[in-house]
Every structure is written in structure tokens, then in C-alpha cells.
C-alpha positions as CSV (number, residue, x, y, z in Angstrom):
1,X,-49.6,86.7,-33.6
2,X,-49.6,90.0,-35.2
3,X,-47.9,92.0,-37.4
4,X,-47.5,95.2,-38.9
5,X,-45.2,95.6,-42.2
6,X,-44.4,98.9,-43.9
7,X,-47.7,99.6,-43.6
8,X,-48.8,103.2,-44.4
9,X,-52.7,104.7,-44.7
10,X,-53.7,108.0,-45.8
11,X,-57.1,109.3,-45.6
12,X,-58.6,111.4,-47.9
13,X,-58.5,114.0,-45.7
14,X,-54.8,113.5,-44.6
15,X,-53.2,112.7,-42.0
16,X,-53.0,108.8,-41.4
17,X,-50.2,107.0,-40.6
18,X,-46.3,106.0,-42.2
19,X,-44.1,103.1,-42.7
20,X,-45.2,101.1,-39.2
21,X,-43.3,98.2,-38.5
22,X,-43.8,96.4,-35.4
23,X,-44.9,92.9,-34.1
24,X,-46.9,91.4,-30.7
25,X,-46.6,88.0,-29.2
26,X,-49.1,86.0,-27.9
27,X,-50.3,86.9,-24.5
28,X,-48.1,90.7,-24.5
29,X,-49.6,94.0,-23.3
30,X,-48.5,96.5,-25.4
31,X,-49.5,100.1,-25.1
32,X,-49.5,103.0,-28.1
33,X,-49.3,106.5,-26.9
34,X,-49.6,109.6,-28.2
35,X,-52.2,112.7,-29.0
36,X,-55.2,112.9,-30.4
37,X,-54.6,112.4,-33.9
38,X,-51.2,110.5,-33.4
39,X,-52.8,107.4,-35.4
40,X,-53.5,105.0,-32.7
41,X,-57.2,104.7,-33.7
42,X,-56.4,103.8,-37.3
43,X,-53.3,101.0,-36.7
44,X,-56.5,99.7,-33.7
45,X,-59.1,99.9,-36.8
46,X,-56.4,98.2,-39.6
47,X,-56.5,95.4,-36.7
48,X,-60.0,94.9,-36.7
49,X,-59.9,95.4,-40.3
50,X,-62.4,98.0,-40.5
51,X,-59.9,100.1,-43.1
52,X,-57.0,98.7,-44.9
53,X,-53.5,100.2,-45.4
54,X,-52.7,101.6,-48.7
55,X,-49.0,99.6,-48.7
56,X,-47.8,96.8,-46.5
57,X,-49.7,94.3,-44.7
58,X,-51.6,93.7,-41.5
59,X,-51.2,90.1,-40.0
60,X,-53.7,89.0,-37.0
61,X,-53.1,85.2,-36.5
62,X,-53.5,83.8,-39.6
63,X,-55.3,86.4,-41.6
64,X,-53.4,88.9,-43.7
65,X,-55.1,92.3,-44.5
66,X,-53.7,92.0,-49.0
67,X,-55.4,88.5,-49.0
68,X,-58.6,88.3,-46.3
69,X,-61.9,88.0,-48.4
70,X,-65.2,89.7,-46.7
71,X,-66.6,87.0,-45.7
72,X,-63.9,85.9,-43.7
73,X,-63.8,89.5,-41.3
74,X,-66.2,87.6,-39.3
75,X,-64.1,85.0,-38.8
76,X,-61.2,87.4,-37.3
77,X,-63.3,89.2,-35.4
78,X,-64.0,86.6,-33.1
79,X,-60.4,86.6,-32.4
80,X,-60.1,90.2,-31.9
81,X,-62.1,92.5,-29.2
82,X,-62.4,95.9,-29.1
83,X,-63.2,98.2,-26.7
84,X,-64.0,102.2,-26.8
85,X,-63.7,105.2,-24.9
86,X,-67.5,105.5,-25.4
87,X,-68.6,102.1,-24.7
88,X,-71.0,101.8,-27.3
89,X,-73.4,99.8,-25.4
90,X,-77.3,99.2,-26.7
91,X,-79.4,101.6,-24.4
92,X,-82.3,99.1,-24.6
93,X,-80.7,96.1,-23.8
94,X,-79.7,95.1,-19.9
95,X,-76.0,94.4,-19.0
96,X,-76.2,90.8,-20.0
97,X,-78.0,91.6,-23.2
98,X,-75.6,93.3,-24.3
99,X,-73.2,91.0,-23.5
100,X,-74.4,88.0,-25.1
101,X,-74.8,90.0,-27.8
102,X,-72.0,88.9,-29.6
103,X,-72.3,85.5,-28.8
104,X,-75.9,85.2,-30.1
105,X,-74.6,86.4,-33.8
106,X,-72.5,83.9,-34.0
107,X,-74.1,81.1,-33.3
108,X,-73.3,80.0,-29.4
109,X,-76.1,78.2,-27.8
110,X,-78.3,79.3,-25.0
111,X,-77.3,77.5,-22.7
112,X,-73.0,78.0,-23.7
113,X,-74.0,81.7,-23.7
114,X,-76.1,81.7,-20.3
115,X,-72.6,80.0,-19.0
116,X,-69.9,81.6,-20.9
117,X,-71.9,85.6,-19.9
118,X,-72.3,84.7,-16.1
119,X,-68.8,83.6,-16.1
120,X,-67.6,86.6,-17.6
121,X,-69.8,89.1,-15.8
122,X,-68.5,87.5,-12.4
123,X,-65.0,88.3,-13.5
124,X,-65.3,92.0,-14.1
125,X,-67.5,92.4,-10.9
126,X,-70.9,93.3,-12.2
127,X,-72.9,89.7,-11.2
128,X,-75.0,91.8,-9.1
129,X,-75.9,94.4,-12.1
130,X,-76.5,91.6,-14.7
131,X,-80.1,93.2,-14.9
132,X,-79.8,97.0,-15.3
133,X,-79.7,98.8,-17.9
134,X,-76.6,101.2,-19.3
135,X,-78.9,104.2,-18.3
136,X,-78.6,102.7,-14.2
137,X,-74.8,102.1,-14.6
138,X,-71.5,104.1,-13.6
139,X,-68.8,105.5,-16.1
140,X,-66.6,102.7,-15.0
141,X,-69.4,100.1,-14.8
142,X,-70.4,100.7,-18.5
143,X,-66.4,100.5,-19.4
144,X,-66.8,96.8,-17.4
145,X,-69.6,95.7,-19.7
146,X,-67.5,96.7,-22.5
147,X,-65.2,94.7,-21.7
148,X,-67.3,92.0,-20.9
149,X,-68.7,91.8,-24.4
150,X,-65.2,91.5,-25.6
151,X,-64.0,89.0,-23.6
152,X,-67.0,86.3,-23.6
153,X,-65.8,85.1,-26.9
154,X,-62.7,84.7,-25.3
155,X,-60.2,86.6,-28.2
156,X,-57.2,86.2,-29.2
157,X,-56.3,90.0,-28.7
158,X,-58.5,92.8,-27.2
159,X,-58.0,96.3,-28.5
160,X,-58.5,98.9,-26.0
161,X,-59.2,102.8,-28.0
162,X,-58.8,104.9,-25.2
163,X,-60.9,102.7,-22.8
164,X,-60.0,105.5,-19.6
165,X,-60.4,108.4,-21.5
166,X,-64.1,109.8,-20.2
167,X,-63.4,108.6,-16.4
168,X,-61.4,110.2,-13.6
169,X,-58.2,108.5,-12.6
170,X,-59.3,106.3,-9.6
171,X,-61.9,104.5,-12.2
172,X,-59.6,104.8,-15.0
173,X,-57.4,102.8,-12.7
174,X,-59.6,99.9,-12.0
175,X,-60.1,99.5,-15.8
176,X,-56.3,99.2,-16.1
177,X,-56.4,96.9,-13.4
178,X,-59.1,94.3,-15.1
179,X,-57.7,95.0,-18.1
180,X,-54.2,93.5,-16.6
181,X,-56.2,90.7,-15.3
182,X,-57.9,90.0,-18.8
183,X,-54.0,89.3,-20.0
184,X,-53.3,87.2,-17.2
185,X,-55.9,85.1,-18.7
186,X,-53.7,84.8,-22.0
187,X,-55.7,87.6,-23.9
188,X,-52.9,89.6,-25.7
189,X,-53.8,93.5,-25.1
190,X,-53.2,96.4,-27.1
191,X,-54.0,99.6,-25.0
192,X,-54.5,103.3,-27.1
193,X,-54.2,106.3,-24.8
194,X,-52.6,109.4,-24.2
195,X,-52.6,109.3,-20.3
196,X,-49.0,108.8,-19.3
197,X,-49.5,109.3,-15.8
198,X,-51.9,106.1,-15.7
199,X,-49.6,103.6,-17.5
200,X,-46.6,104.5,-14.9
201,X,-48.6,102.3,-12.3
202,X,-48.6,99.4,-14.5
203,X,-45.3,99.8,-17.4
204,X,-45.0,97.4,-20.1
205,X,-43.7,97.6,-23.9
206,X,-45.2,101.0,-25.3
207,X,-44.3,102.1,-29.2
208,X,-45.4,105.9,-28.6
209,X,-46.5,107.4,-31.9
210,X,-46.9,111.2,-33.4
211,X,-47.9,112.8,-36.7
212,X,-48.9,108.9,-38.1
213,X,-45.1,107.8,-37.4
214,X,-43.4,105.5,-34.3
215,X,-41.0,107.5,-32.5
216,X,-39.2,104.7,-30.7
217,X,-40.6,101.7,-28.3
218,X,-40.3,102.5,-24.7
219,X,-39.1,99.7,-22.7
220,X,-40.9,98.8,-19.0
């Protein structure tokens, strides 16, 4: 489902990332670890196609990073969700407004979207909070309607850029939890984040990454 081939990136800056090879199946959990700066923001980003490598080629389903025209990045985007360590939720906008956000661009129906965002918000536990705004809301909570906005157009993958990183490890927990549950659903998951000590309590396939280079895939 996706693919990574000698793909390398440079910024103008620096730093960037080298020669990345690797592949994930449909339905995997894969998690990239590493520093700040190790380059598991940019291979998250070259996913979403928000930046392009320099050489080699991203593959997400059936779109290819050398070949993908702009007006088809919509188009994989559905398929792909994306989650941050800073939420990014609208301020003015209650918890189901901001997740039927997404939906409403493109194109889904009222009454598909009044289904599809009570579905959703039932399944990450905030029915009861459909009404308040990010303001009212947790840490954890606004990390839930994060996720909730990513998974009501039910992707293909969801990319997760350091989804624990601003939340102490009892919370940060629970995320990894519903996050487990999204990809019991079928959602692949590709997980960013330098907290070792939270992946040991669920392991799966993990590529850990320094300096913009793998350094070896560690096996559950």
C-alpha cells in the first residue's frame, strides 16, 4: 500500500533525510522513532504529499509522488489522515464541527456526515462533548477529536506526528490505545515519536531513524 524507494530530501536548510527504503501493508502499525530532527516529520509529510523527495519515489495506494498532478492531492488525501502533536483544531468551531469539517469539503451529505461524525465521535468516547468547544476540552480529549477528524473519512492510512508528545503518560496511553483500536478497524497506522517507554506497552514493526537515515527495523 505504500512505498518508499531511495528516496532522499534535502531542505534548503539541511538536514532532511537519505536513501529510505521501506514498504507497509495494508492494515500494519508501524512505528518511526527517533529525536527531534531524526526525519520522521518529513517521510510523514512526503506521505501526505505536502513536500516531495528530491530522488526516488513515494507510493500511497495507487498514487506515485514523480507522477501525481495537483489536482489529484485531494484525491489522496482522503485516503490518508493525519494527526499532530498540536491538534490543530479550529478554536471557533465545537467538537463535531470540526469534525465534519473534512467531510463537508468534500462533498458528503448532511445527513452521511450527521451519521458518519456520531459514529465516529462514539468510538473515541467523546458523544457526550459533541458540543464543546476545544477551549472546554482536555489535552487528551483534543488529541480524541483529532483523531476523529481523521478517521470519519474512514482512510486508508492515518499518520500519527507525535500524537502523545504534549500529554503525560497515562493520557498519552489512552491515545495509544484508540489508536490500536483505529487499526483493528483496518486503518493502517504509521506512528512518529520519540517516546520509547510508551511503545513497550504495545510493540509492533518500528524502523527507528537518526541524522535523516534508517538505522535498522526493530522487530515486536
Amino acid at each position: 500500500m505504500i512505498t518508499f524507494k531511495d528516496v532522499s530530501l534535502r531542505y534548503d536548510r539541511g538536514a532532511g533525510v537519505k536513501n529510505i527504503n521501506f514498504s507497509v501493508q495494508r492494515g500494519e502499525f508501524i512505528y518511526l522513532i527517533g529525536p527531534s530532527g531524526a526525519g520522521k516529520s518529513t517521510l510523514l509529510r512526503m506521505l501526505f504529499m505536502d513536500i516531495f523527495p528530491n530522488t526516488g519515489s513515494v507510493q500511497v495506494d495507487h498514487f506515485d509522488s514523480n507522477t501525481i498532478k495537483r489536482r489529484q492531492i485531494p484525491k489522496l488525501r482522503q485516503k490518508v489522515g493525519m494527526i499532530f502533536q498540536d491538534y490543530k483544531l479550529l478554536d471557533d468551531r465545537d467538537v463535531f464541527s470540526n469534525v465534519a469539517l473534512p467531510l463537508q469539503v468534500i462533498g458528503v451529505s448532511t445527513r452521511e456526515i450527521e451519521r458518519r461524525v456520531t459514529k465516529t465521535l462514539e468510538e473515541v468516547g467523546l458523544t457526550h462533548r459533541r458540543l464543546y468547544y476545544p477551549s472546554e476540552l482536555s489535552g487528551g480529549e483534543q488529541q480524541r477529536v483529532s483523531i476523529a477528524r481523521s478517521i470519519a473519512k474512514d482512510p486508508l492510512v492515518l499518520l500519527a506526528d507525535e500524537p502523545t508528545g504534549n500529554l503525560d503518560m497515562g493520557v498519552a496511553l489512552e491515545i495509544l490505545n484508540l489508536l490500536w483500536r483505529v487499526n483493528a478497524k483496518g486503518t493502517a497506522v504509521i506512528m512518529a515519536t520519540h517516546n520509547i517507554e510508551l511503545i513497550k506497552n504495545r510493540p509492533s514493526r518500528t524502523f527507528r531513524l537518526s541524522h535523516g537515515e534508517f538505522k535498522g527495523e526493530l522487530l515486536p
